[in-house]
C-alpha positions in Angstrom: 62.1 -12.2 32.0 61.1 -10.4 28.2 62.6 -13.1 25.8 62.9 -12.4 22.4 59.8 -14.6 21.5 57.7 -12.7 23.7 59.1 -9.3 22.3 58.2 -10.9 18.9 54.7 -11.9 19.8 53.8 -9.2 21.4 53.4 -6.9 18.1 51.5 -9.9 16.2 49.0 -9.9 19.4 48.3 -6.2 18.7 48.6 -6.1 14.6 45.6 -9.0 15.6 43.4 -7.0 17.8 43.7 -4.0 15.5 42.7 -6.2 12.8 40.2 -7.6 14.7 38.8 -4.1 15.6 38.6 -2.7 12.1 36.6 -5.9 11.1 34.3 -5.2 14.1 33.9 -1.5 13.0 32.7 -2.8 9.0 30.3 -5.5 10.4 28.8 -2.8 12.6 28.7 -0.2 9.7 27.3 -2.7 6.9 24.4 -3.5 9.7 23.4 -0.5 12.2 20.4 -1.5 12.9 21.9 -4.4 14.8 20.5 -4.8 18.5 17.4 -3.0 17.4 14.0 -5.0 17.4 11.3 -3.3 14.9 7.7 -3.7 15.1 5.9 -3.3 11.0 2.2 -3.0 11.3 -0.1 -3.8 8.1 -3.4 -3.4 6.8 -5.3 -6.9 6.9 -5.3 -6.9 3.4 -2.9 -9.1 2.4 -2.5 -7.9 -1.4 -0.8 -5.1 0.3 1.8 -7.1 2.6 4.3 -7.7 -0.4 5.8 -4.1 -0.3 5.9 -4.3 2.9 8.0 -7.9 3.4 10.3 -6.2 1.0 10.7 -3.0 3.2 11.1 -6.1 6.0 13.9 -7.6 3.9 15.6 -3.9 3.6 15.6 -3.5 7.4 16.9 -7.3 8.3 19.7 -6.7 6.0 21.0 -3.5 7.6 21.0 -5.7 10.8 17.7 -4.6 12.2 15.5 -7.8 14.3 12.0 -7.3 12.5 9.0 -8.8 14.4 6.1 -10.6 13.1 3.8 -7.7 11.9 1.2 -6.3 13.5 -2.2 -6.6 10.8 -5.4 -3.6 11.4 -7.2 -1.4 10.0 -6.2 2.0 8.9 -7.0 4.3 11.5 -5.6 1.7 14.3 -2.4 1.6 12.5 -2.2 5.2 12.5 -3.0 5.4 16.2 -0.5 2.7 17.2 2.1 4.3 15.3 1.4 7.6 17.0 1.6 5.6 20.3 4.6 3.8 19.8 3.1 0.5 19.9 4.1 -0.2 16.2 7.5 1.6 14.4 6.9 1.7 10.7 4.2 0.8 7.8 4.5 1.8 4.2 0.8 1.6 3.5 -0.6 5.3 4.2 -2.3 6.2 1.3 -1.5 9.9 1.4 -4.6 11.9 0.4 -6.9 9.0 1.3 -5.7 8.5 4.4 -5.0 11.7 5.8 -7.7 11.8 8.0 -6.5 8.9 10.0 -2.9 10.3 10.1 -4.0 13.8 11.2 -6.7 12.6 14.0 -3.9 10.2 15.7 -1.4 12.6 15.7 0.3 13.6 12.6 3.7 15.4 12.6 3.6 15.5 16.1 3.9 11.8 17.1 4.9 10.4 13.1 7.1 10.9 10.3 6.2 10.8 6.7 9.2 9.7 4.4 9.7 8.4 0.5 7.3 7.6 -2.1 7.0 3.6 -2.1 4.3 3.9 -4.6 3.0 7.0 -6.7 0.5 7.1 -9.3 -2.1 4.5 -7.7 -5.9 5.4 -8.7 -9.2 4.7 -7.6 -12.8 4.6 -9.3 -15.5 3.0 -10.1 -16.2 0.4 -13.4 -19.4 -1.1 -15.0 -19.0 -4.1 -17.6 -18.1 -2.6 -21.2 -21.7 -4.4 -23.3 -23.6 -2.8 -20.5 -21.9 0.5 -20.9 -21.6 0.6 -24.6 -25.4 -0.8 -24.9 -27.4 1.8 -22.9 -24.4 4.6 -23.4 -23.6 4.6 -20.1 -19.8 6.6 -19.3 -21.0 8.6 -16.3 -21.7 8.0 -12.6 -24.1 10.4 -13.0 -26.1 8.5 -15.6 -27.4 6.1 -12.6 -29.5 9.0 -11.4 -31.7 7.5 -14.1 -34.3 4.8 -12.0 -34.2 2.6 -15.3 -30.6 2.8 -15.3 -29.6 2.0 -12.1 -32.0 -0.8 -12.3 -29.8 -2.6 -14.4 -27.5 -3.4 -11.7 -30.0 -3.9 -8.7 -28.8 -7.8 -7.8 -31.3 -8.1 -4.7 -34.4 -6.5 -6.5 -35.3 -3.5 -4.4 -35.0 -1.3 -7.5 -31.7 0.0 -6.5 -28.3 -0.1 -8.5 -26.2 -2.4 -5.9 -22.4 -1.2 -6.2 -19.9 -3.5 -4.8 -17.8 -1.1 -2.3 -15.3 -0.8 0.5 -14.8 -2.3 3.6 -15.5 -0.4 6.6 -12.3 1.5 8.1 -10.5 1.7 4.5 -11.2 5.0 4.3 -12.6 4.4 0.5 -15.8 3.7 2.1 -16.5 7.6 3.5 -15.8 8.7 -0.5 -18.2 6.4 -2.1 -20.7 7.4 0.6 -20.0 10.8 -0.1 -20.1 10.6 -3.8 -23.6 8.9 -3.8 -24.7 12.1 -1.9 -22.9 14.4 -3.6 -24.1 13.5 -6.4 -27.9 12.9 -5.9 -27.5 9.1 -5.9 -29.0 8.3 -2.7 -32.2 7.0 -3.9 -30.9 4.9 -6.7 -27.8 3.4 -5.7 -26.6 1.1 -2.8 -22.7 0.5 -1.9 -22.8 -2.9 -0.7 -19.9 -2.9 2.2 -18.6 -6.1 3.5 -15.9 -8.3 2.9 -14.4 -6.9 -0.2 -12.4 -9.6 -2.2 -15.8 -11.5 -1.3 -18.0 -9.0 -2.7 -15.6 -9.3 -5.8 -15.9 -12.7 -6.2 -20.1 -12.8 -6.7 -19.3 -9.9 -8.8 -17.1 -11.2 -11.1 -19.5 -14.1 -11.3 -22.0 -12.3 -12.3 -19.8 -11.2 -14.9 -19.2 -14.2 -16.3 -22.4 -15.3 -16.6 -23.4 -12.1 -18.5 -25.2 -9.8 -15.8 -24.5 -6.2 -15.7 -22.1 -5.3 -12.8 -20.9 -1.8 -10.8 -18.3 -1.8 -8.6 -15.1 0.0 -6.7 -11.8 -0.9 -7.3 -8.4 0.5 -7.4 -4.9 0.2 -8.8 -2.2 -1.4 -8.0 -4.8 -4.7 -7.7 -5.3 -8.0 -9.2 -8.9 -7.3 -10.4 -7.6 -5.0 -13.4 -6.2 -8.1 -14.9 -8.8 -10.1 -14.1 -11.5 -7.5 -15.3 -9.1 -5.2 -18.1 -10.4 -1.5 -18.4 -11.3 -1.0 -21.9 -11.4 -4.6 -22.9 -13.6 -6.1 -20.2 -15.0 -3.1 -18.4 -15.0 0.6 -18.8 -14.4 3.7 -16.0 -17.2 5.8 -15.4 -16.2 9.5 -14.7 -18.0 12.0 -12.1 -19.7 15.3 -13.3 -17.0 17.3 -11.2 -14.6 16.8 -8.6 -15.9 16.4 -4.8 -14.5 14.8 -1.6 -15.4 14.7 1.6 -12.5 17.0 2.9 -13.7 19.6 0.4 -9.8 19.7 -0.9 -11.3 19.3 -4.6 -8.1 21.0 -6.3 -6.1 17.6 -6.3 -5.6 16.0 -9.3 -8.5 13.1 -9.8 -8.0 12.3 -13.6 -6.4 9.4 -15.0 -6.1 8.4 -18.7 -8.3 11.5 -19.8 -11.0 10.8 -17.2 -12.1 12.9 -14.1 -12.5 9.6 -11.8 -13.7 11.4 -8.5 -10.8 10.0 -6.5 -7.5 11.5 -5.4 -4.7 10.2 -7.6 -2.7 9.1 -4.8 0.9 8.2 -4.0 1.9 5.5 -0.9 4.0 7.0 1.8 5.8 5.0 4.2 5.4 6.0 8.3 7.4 5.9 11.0 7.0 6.2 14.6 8.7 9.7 15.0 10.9 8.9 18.3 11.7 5.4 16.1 12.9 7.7 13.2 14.9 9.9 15.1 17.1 6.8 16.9 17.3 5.2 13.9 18.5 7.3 10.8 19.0 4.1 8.9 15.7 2.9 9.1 14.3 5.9 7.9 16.3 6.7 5.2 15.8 2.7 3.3 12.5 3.8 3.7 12.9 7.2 2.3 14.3 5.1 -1.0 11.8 2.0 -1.0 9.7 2.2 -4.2 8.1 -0.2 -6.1 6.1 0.5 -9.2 2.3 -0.2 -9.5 2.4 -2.7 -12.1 4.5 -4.9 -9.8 2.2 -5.2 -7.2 -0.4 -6.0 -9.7 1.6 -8.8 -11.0 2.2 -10.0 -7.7 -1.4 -10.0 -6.7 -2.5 -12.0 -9.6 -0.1 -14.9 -8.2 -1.7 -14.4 -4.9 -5.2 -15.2 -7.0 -3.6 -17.9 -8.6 -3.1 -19.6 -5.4 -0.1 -18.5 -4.8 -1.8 -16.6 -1.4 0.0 -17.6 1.9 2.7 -15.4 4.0 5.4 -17.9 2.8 4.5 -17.0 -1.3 4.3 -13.2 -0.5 7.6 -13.4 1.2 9.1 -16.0 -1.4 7.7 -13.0 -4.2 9.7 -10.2 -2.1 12.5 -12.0 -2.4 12.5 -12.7 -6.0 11.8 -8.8 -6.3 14.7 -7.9 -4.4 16.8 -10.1 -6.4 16.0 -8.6 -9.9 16.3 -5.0 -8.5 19.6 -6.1 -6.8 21.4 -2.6 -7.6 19.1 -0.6 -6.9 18.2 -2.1 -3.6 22.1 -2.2 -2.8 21.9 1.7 -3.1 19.1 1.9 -0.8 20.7 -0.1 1.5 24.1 2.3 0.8 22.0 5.6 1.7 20.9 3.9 4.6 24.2 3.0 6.1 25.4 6.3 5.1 22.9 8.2 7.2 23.9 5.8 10.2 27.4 7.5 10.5 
């Protein structure tokens, strides 16, 4: 028998369940990536993993269960993006890189989406007394045997440039550059462990030796070695890259620097982008500006190195670009619907 408490309780049962419903539906909106395991692949170099821990942070809070990533070289992380074996990166250098993308599969198998970094820059420095003492401002200049003897370090006669690691993709310019430019004969890029490489080189520096070396920009070694102050860019006679694409912009600051000027595109496993709109639109919006990352990587130098610190500093960056980083998140959940 229906007694007036029943009839009574009855309603309140419902009136709860919708309310329980509609609370249901918000948790599942503010976090659609919820049920969804990601797999972020980066390069081994680990100045480059804090954009993406905060891309990592962007993803967790929309809900999303991000793995450990994956570390390899450039062309691997292209190919296990392609293959689904990875989901997302935001380390393809776009010009540099677009070998790599192209050969695993391009816009077939991956996505390109958003501009996490533009205006990064690559070139090549000698110390500032060396330049301004035997009025060096051209790469060109070491064609000169007497020249490029000032920076031979292992006395073969031979201007020894500190270079790129193999599988950066940097590596194929420089060795293109030295050709190009009818270098061959007097300079040697020295290829190994990079940050090593640096090490002995900025040494060298500060003992007083000449030095020649590769860098590039967002990095820590610009505030360790300051163009201008320090050091000084040497420009290239005219504009040549391997891929023969030589209209792209290569000058920074007034000077024809032989490389690219490049922006940083995140990449997504295209089926991954498709299932997941939310994914790929945070990463559509994900930017971070050079001269943070270059801050950032002078911590790491300062002993401030281990994936705990470069997640503690993603955090702290998140925190002061709050807003912004809520209106990522917004757009993101937005595309979800």
């Amino acid at each position: 028998m229906t007694t007036a408490l029943h009839r009574r309780a009855c309603p309140l049962a419902v009136s709860l369940l919708g309310v329980l419903a509609a609370t249901t539906a918000v948790a599942d909106a503010d976090k659609p990536g919820e049920g969804v395991t990601v797999t972020p692949i980066f390069p081994t170099i680990t100045e480059e993993h804090f954009r993406g821990q905060v891309a990592v942070i962007g993803l967790q809070e929309l809900g999303y269960d991000v793995e450990t990533p994956k570390e390899t070289d450039y062309p691997t992380m292209m190919m296990a993006l392609s293959y689904g074996d990875a989901d997302f990166t935001v380390h393809l250098w776009d010009k540099l890189h677009e070998g790599f993308y192209e050969r695993a599969g391009g816009d077939d198998t991956m996505v390109k989406v958003g501009d996490v970094m533009t205006g990064v820059s690559q070139g090549y420095l000698i110390d500032k007394k060396t330049a301004e003492e035997y009025d060096i401002d051209s790469l060109e200049d070491l064609r000169d045997p007497e020249v490029a003897a000032l920076f031979d370090t292992n006395d073969d006669g031979k201007a020894d440039l500190t270079g790129c690691n193999p599988g950066w993709g940097c590596e194929v310019t420089i060795d293109h550059h030295l050709a190009a430019y009818d270098l061959m004969d007097t300079v040697t890029q020295n290829r190994g462990s990079y940050f090593a490489l640096m090490a002995d080189t900025i040494t060298r520096y500060e003992q007083g030796q000449p030095i020649l070396y590769y860098t590039w920009v967002p990095q820590w070694i610009t505030a360790k070695l300051v163009p201008g102050k320090d050091v000084v860019w040497l420009e290239v006679p005219y504009t040549d890259l391997p891929d023969g694409n030589n209209d792209v912009n290569t000058e920074v600051d007034g000077k024809n620097l032989g490389f690219a000027v490049d922006t940083i595109k995140a990449v997504l496993n295209k089926d991954f982008a498709e299932e997941n709109p939310a994914a790929r639109e945070f990463l559509s919006h994900l930017s971070i500006s050079p001269d943070a990352e270059s801050a950032q990587n002078l911590k790491m130098q300062e002993g401030e190195s281990s994936e705990e610190d470069i997640r503690r500093h993603a955090e702290q960056w998140v925190d002061a670009h709050r807003e912004e980083f809520d209106e990522w998140l917004n757009e993101a959940r937005a595309a979800a619907e």
